[in-house]
DRENDO-1510 file (C-alpha; in Angstrom, 1 decimal, always signed):
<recs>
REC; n; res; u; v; w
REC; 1; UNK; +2.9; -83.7; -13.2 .
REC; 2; UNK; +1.2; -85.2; -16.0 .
REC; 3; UNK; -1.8; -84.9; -14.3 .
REC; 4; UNK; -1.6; -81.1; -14.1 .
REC; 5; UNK; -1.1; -80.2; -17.6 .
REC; 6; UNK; -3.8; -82.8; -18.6 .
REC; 7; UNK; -6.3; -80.4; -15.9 .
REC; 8; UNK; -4.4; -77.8; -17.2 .
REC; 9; UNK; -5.3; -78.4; -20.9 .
REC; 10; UNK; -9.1; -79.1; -19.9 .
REC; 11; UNK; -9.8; -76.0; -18.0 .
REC; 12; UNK; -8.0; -73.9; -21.2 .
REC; 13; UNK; -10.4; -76.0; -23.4 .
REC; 14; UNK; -13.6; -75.1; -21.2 .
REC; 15; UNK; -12.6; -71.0; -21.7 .
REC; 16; UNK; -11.7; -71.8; -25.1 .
REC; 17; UNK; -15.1; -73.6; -25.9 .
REC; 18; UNK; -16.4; -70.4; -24.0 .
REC; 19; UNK; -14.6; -68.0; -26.1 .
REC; 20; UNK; -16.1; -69.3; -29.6 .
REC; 21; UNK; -19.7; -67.7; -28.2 .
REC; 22; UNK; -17.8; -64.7; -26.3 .
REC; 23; UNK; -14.8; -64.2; -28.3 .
REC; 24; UNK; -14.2; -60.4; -26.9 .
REC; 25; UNK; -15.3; -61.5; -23.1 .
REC; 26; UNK; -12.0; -59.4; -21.0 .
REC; 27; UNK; -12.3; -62.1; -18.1 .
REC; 28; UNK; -12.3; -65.2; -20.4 .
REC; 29; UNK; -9.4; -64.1; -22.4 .
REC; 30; UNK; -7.6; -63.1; -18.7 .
REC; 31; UNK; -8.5; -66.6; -17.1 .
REC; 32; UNK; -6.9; -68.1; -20.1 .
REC; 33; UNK; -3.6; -66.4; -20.2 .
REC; 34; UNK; -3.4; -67.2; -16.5 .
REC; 35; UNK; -3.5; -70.9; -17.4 .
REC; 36; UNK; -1.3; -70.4; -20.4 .
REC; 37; UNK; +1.1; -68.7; -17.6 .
REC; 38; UNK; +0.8; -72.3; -15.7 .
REC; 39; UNK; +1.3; -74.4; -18.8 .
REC; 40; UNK; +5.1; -71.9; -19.1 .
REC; 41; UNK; +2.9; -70.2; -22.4 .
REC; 42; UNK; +4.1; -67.2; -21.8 .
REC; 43; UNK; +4.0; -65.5; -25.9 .
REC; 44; UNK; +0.4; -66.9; -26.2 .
REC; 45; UNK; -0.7; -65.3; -22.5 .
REC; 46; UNK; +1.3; -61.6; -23.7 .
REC; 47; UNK; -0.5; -61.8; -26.9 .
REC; 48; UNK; -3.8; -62.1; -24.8 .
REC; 49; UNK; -2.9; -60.0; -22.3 .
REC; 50; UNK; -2.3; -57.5; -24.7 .
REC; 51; UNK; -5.0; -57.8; -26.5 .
REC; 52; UNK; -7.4; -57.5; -23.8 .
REC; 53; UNK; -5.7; -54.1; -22.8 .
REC; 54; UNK; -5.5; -52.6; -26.7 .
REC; 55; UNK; -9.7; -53.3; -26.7 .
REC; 56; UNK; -10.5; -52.1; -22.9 .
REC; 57; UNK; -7.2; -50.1; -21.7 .
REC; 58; UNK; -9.7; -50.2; -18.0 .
REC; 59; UNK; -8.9; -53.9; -17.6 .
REC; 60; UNK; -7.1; -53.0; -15.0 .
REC; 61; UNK; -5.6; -56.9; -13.9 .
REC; 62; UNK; -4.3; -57.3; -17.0 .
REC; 63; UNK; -1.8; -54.7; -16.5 .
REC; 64; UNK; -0.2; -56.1; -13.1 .
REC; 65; UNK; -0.4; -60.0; -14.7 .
REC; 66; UNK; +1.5; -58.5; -18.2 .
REC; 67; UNK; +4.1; -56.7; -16.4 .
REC; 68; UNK; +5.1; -59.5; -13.9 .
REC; 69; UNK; +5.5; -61.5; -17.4 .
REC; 70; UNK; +7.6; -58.9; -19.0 .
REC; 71; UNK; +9.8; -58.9; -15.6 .
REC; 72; UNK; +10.2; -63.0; -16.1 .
REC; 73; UNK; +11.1; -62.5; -19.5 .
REC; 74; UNK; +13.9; -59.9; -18.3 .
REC; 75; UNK; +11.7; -57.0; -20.7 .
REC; 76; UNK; +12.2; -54.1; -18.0 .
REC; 77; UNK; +11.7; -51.3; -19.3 .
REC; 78; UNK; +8.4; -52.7; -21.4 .
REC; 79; UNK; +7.2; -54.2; -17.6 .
REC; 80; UNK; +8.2; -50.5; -16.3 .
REC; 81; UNK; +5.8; -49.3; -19.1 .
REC; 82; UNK; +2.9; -51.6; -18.2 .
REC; 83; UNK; +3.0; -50.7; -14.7 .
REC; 84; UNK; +2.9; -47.1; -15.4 .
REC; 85; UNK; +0.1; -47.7; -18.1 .
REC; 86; UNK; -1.9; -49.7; -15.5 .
REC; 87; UNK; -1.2; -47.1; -12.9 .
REC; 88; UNK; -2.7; -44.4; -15.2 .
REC; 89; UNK; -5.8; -46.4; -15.5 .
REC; 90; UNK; -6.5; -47.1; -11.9 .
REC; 91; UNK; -5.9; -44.0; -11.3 .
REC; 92; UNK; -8.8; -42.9; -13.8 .
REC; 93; UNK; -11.2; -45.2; -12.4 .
REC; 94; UNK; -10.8; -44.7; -8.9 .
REC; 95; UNK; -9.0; -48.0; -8.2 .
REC; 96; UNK; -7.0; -47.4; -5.1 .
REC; 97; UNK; -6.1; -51.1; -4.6 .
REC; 98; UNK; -5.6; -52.4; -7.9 .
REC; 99; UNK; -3.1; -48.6; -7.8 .
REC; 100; UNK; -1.2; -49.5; -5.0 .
REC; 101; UNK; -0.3; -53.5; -6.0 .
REC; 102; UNK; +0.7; -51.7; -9.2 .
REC; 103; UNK; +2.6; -49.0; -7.4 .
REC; 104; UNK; +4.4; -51.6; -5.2 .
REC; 105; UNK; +5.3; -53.9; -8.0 .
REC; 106; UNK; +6.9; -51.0; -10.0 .
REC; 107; UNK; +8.6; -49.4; -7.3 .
REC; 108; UNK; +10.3; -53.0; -6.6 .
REC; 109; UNK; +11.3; -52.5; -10.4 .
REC; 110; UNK; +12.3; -49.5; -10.9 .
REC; 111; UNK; +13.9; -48.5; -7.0 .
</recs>
């Protein structure tokens, strides 16, 4: 176990150290609050998550990733939101399969 947070905390220091020279890079940020989601980080990788979406709203993983946090944290109706935000998105950019994983996930929310 130990030995997973210690690969853990290297990989989120690589993206970090990546991040100084990128700070606004969408995919660094998302890699990182996917490994803040492994270390049980789940306020840092919502306020990255979120962040990513407020500054590119067409991110479109970020949307599925935040709502199955929200859901976890027992935040329905904000994971309810997320999905539908996300689904809007897709839908904008022609997305079919990032729309349906999205449509799936919230219709096993909401139904």
């Amino acid at each position: 176990m130990n030995n997973q947070s210690e690969t853990g905390g290297s990989r989120i220091d690589k993206i970090r150290a990546m991040l100084v020279s990128q700070p606004a890079d969408c995919f660094l940020q998302h890699a990182l609050a996917l490994e803040y989601i492994k270390l049980g980080n789940e306020e840092e990788a919502r306020r990255l998550f979120e962040e990513i979406l407020n500054r590119e709203p067409g991110y479109i993983g970020s949307y599925y990733h935040l709502a199955k946090l929200l859901e976890r944290t027992g935040q329905t109706d904000a994971a309810v939101q997320v999905y539908e935000k996300g689904m809007e998105e897709a839908k904008k950019a022609g997305e079919q399969h990032a729309l349906s994983e999205l449509r799936s996930a919230w219709e096993e929310l909401t139904f």
